[in-house]
C-alpha positions as CSV (number, residue, x, y, z in Angstrom):
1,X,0.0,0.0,0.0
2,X,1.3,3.4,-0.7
3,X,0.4,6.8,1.5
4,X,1.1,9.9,2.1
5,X,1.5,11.1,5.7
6,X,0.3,14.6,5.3
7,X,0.5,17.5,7.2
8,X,2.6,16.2,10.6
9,X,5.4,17.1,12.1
10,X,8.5,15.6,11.2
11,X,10.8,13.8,13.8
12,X,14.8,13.6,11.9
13,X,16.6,11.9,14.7
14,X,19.7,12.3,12.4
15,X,19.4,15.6,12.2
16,X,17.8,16.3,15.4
17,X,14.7,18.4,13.7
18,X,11.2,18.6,13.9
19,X,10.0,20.2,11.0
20,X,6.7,20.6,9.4
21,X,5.8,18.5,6.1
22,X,4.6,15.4,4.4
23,X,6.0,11.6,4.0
24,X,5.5,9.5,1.5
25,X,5.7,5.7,2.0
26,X,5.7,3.4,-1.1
27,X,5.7,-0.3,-0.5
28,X,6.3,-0.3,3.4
29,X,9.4,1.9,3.1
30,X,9.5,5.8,3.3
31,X,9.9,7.0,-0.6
32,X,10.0,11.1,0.1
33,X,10.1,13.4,2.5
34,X,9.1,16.8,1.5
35,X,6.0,19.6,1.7
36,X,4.7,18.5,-1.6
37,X,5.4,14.5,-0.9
38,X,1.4,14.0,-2.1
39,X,1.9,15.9,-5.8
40,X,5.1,13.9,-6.4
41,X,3.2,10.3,-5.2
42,X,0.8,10.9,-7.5
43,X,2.5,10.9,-10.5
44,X,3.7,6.8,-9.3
45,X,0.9,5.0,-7.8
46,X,-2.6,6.5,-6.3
47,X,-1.5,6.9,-2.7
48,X,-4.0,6.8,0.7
49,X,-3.9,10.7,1.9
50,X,-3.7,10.2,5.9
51,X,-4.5,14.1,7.6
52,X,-1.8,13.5,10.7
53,X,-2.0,17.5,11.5
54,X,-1.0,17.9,15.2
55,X,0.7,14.6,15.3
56,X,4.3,13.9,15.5
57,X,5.4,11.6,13.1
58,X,8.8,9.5,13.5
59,X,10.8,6.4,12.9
60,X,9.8,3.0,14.4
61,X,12.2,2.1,16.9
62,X,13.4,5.5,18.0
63,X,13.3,5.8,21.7
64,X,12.0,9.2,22.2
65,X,12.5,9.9,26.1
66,X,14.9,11.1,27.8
67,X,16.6,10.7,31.4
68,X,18.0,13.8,33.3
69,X,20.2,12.8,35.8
């Protein structure tokens, strides 16, 4: 299944950002990362358009806590 991921905010634990935008993700993998991720899906395959405004959206297997000693 391909979807787009639209309108979240984007956790780069390689970069250490969070930054607003789409992701694309095209048979189970993530295929684009970019504001306009849906316009460049659409030219491949029809994609499922998932509204994820106001969610964070990140890597599996990223621990995402922290401890302050």
């Amino acid at each position: 299944m391909n979807a787009v991921l639209a309108g979240g905010v984007l956790a780069d634990p390689r970069r250490g950002t969070l930054e607003a935008g789409d992701l694309a993700v095209a048979s189970g993998r993530i295929s684009q990362v970019a504001a306009t991720a849906k316009e460049q899906m659409d030219n491949r395959e029809p994609a499922e358009r998932v509204d994820v405004s106001g969610c964070l959206v990140m890597p599996g297997n990223v621990c995402a806590h922290h401890h302050l000693y």
